[in-house]
C-alpha positions in Angstrom: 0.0 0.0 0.0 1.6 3.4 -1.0 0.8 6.2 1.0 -0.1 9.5 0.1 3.3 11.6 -1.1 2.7 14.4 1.4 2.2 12.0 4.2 5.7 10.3 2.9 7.1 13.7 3.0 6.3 14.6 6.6 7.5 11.2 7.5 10.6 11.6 5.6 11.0 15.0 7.2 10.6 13.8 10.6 13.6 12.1 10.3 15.9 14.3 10.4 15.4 14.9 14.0 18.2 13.1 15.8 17.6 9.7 17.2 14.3 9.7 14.7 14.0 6.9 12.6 11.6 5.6 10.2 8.9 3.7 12.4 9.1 6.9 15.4 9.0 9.1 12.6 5.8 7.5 11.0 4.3 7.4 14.8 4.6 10.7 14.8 3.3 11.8 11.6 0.2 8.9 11.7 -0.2 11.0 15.4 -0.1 14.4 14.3 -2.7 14.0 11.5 -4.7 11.6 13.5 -5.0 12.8 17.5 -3.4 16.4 17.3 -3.8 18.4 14.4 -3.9 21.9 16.0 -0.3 20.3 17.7 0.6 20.0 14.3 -0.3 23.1 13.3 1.2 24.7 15.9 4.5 23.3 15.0 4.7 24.1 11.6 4.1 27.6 12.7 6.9 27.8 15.2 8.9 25.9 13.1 8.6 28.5 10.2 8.7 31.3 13.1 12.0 30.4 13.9 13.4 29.7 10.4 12.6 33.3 9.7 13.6 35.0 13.0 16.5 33.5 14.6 20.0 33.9 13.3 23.2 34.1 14.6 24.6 36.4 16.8 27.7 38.7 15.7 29.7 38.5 18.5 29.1 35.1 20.4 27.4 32.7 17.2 24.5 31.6 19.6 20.9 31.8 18.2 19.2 35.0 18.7 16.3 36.9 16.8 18.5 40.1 16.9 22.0 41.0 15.1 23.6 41.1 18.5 22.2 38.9 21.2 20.9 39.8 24.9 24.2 38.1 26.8 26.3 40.0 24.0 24.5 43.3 25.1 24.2 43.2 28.6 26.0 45.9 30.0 26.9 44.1 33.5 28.8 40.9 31.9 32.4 41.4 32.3 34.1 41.9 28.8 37.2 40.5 29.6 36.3 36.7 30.4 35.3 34.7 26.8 33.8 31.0 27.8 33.5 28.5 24.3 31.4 25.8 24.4 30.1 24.0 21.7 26.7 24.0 21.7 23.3 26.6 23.1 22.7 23.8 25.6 26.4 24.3 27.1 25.8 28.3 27.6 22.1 27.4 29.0 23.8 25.1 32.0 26.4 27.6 32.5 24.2 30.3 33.0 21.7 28.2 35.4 25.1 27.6 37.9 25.2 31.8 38.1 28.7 31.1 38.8 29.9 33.0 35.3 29.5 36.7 34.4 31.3 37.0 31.3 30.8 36.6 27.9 30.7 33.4 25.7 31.5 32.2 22.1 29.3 29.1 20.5 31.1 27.0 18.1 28.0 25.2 17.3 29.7 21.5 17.1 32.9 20.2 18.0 35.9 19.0 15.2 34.7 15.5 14.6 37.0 14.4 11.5 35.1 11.3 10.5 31.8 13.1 9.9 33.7 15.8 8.5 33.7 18.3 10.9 36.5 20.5 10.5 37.8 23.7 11.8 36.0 25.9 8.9 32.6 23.8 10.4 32.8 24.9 13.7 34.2 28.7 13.7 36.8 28.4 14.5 38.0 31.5 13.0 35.2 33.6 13.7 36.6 32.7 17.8 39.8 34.1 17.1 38.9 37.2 15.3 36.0 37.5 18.2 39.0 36.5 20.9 41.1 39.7 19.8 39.1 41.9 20.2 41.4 43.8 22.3 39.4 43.8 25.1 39.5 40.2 25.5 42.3 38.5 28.8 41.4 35.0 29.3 39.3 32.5 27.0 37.9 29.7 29.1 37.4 26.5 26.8 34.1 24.9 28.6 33.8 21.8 25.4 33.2 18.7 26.9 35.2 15.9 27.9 34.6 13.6 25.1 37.1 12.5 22.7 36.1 14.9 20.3 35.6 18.0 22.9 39.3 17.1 24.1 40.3 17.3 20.5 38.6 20.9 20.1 39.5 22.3 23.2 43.3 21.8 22.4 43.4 22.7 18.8 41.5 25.4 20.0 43.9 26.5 22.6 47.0 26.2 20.2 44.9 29.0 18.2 44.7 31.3 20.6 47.7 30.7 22.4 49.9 31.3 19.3 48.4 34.5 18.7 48.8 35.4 22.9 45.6 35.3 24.5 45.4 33.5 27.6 43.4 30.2 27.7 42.3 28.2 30.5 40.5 24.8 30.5 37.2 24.0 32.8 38.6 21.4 35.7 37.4 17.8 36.2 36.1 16.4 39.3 34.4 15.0 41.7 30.3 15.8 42.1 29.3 18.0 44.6 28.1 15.8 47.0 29.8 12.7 45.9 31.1 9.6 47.4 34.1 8.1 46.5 33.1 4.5 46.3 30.7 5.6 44.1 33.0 7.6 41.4 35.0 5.8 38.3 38.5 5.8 38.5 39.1 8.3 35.5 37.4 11.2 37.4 39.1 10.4 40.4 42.0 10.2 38.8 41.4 13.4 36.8 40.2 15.2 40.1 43.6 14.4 42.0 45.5 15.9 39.1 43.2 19.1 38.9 43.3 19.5 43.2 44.3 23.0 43.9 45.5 24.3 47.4 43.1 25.1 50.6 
């Protein structure tokens, strides 16, 4: 039985959501014409919404809906600290801990040769223009500790060290609140190399 082409299109649209594949992606489509079509609606509208209205901002490449985002603008974030991480979800977290008052960079991804994720990909160069900017002391690399954050972090940090910025890397640990017998080895490891004095 051949379904109907647009119905094929929504379903081969739905999967290019990550972790999406074809059956999820047909439950969702038989759902969304079936149970909740104002849903659908809905999210073809704020779908199209933000295709239209959120871009990237100048300064720090996170989304915003205006040339230079709120962060970016905000007159009581200290200038002189840059923070990269690689993704909106990274700067989100970081801003719930209230624990950092500068400014940020988003690289959008993380170098990731054997998808083809290379240096041009992720910004790299729009970092170091933004990194020296004159007003610019310390850039804190924030990527995360996977192979491919590792990898990003230090090509990263050769960038930006060669042309003399300062650049310091997040520390590993322990959780607040953690046990010991409960930890891996790595982070344990990791935390006694990162221990600073009392």
């Amino acid at each position: 039985m051949s379904l109907p082409s647009s119905l094929e299109h929504l379903i081969d649209a739905l999967r290019v959501l990550p972790g999406v594949g074809p059956k999820s992606a047909a439950r969702m489509a038989y759902h969304l014409l079936q149970r909740n079509r104002p849903g659908a609606a809905r999210l073809a509208n704020a779908l199209n919404a933000a295709l239209e209205g959120v871009r990237h901002c100048e300064r720090c490449n996170n989304f915003s809906e205006t040339p230079v985002c709120e962060l970016c603008s905000h007159a009581k974030r200290d200038p002189r600290q840059l923070c990269v991480v690689e993704m909106p979800a990274d700067l989100n977290r970081l801003e719930e801990t209230h624990a950092y008052r500068g400014l940020y960079f988003v690289l959008m991804g993380r170098l990731s040769p054997l998808d083809g994720v290379g240096p041009r990909e992720i910004g790299l160069e729009q970092l170091i223009a933004r990194a020296r900017d004159g007003i610019t002391e310390e850039v804190i690399l924030a990527t995360n500790f996977t192979a491919e954050g590792e990898a990003t972090a230090h090509y990263a940090g050769e960038l930006l060290k060669a042309r003399g910025l300062k650049v310091t890397r997040i520390a590993r640990g322990l959780p607040a609140g953690g046990e010991l017998e409960h930890v891996d080895g790595m982070t344990i490891a990791q935390a006694l190399l990162d221990r600073r004095l009392v």
